[in-house]
C-alpha positions in Angstrom: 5.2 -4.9 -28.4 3.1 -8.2 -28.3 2.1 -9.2 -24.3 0.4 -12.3 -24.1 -0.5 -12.7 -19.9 -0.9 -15.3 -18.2 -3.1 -14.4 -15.2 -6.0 -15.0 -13.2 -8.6 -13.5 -10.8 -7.4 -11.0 -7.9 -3.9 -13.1 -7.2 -0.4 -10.8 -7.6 -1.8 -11.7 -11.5 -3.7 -8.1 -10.6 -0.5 -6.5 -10.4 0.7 -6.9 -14.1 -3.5 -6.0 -15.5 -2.9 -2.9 -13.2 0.7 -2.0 -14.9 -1.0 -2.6 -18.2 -3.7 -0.5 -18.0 -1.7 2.6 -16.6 0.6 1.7 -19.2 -2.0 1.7 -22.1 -0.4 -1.3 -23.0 -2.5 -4.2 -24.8 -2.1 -7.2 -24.1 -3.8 -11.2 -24.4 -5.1 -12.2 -21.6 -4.7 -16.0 -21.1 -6.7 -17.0 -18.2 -7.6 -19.9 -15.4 -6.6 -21.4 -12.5 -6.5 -24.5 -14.3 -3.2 -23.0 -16.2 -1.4 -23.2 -12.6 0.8 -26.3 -12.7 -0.1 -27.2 -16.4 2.8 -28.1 -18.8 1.5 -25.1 -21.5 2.0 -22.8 -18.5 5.7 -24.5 -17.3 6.7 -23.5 -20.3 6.6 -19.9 -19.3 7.6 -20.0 -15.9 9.7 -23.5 -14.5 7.4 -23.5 -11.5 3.9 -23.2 -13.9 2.9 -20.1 -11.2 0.7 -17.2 -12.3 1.1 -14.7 -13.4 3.4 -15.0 -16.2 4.3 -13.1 -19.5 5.5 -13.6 -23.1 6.7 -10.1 -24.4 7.8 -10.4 -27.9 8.5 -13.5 -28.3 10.6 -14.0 -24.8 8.8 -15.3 -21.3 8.7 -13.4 -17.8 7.9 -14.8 -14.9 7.4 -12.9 -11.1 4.5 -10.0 -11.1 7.4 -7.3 -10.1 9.5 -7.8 -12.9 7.0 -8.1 -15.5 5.5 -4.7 -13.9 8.7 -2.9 -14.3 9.7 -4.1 -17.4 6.3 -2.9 -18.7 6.7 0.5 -16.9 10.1 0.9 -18.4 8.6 -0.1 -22.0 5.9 3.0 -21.8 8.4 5.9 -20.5 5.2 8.9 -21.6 3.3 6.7 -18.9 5.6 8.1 -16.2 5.4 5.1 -13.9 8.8 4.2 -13.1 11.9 6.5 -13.7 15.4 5.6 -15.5 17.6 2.8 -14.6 20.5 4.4 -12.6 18.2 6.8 -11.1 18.1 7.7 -7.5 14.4 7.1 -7.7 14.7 4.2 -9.1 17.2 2.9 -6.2 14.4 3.4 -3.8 11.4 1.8 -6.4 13.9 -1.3 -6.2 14.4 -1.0 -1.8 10.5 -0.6 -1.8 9.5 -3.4 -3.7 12.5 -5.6 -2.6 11.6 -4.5 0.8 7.8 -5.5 0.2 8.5 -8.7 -1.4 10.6 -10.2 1.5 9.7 -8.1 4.6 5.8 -8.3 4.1 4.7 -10.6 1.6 6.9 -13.9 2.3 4.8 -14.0 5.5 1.6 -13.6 4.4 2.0 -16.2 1.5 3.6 -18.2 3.7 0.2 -18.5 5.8 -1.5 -18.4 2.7 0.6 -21.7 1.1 -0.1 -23.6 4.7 -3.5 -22.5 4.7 -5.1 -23.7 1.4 -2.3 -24.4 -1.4 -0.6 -27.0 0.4 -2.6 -30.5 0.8 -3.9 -30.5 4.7 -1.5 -33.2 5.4 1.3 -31.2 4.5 0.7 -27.9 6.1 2.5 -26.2 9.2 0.1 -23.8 11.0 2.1 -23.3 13.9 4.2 -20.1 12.5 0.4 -18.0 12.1 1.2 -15.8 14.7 4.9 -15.2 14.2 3.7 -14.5 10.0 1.5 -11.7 11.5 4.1 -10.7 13.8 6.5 -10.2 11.2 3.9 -8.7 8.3 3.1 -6.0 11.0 7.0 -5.0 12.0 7.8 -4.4 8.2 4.5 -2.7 7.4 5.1 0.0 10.5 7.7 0.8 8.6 5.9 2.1 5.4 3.3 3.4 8.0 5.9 5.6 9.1 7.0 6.7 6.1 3.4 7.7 4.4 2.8 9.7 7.1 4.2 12.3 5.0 4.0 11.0 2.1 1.3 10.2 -0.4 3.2 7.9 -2.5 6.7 5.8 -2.3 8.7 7.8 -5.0 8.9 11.2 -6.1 5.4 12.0 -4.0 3.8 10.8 -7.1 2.3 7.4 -8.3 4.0 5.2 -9.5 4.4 1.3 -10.6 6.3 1.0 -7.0 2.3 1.5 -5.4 1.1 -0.9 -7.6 3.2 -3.6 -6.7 4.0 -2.5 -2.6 -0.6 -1.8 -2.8 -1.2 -5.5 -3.6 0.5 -6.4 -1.2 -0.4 -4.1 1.7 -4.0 -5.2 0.8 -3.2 -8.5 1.3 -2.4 -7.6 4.9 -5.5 -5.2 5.5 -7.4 -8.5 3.9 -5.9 -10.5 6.8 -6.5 -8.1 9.4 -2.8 -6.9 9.7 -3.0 -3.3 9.5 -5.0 -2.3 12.7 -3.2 0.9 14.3 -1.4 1.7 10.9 -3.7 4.6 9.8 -1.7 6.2 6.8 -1.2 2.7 4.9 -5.2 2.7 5.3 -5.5 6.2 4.0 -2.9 4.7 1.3 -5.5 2.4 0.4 -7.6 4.2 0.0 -5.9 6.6 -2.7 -5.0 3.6 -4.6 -8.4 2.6 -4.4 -9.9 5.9 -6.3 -7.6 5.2 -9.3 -10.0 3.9 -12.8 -7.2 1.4 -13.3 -7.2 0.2 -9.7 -7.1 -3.8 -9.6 -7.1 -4.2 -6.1 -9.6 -6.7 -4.1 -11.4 -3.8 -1.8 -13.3 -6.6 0.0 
């Protein structure tokens, strides 16, 4: 399999290097956040966003799919299980949960606090953003209470992609009161492969 990636610094591009890695998967890495917006990178995904993928010949855009898809393509990795799977039901709640519940509102903030041009930004939804981040990640706080891990009590591509973003929210100083997502963290954190920001 050839894997030329498109990617850059600590963004969700950290997500697919992570996958990679785990998945012993090699790969070109094409990098810069001068790519973002270029017509070499539009050619890979219509919106010129990183990170983005060619796989054999074919693009892939959205860190999520790109990190399944790899997961999928190294089975003796063990990172994701069979399409059609039970466990693979809940890797797709998790990380659709993550995606919308959690990480719209974060990059949301994020987009009106230094992608947009000042002139065009709305600040007044900050709060609410946080608000909303926090709701959705009680939830997971909840549930790794008694769990290590999302699926199977085992690591998995689903932490990878549900870690970024719960990082996000620790970086923004979302996850006060929610000890096991900390403790969470902090396992993913100990892993040789780990691409997370800790700062």
């Amino acid at each position: 399999m050839k894997v030329t990636l498109y990617e850059t610094g600590t963004n969700r591009s950290a997500r697919v290097r992570w996958t990679a890695l785990e998945c012993g998967i090699a790969y070109e890495a094409i990098g810069g956040r001068d790519l973002i917006g270029s017509d070499r990178l539009r050619a890979v995904h219509p919106l010129a966003k990183l990170p983005a993928a060619v796989i054999d010949g074919q693009p892939l855009f959205e860190s999520a799919a790109i990190c399944t898809y790899l997961a999928d393509q190294a089975p003796d990795a063990g990172l994701v299980t069979r399409p059609g799977s039970w466990a693979r039901a809940q890797h797709d709640q998790w990380v659709a949960f993550t995606l919308t519940e959690m990480e719209a509102w974060l990059w949301n903030t994020g987009v009106n606090s230094y992608v947009l041009p000042p002139e065009e930004r709305i600040t007044a939804g900050f709060e609410q953003n946080d608000m909303m981040f926090r709701r959705s990640a009680a939830v997971l706080n909840d549930v790794l209470a008694d769990n290590d891990y999302l699926i199977e009590g085992r690591f998995t591509v689903t932490d990878i992609i549900v870690g970024w973003t719960v990082n996000w929210g620790r970086r923004t100083g979302n996850l006060e009161g929610m000890p096991h997502l900390s403790a969470y963290l902090d396992r993913l954190f100990t892993r040789p492969h780990c691409q997370l920001n800790p700062d």
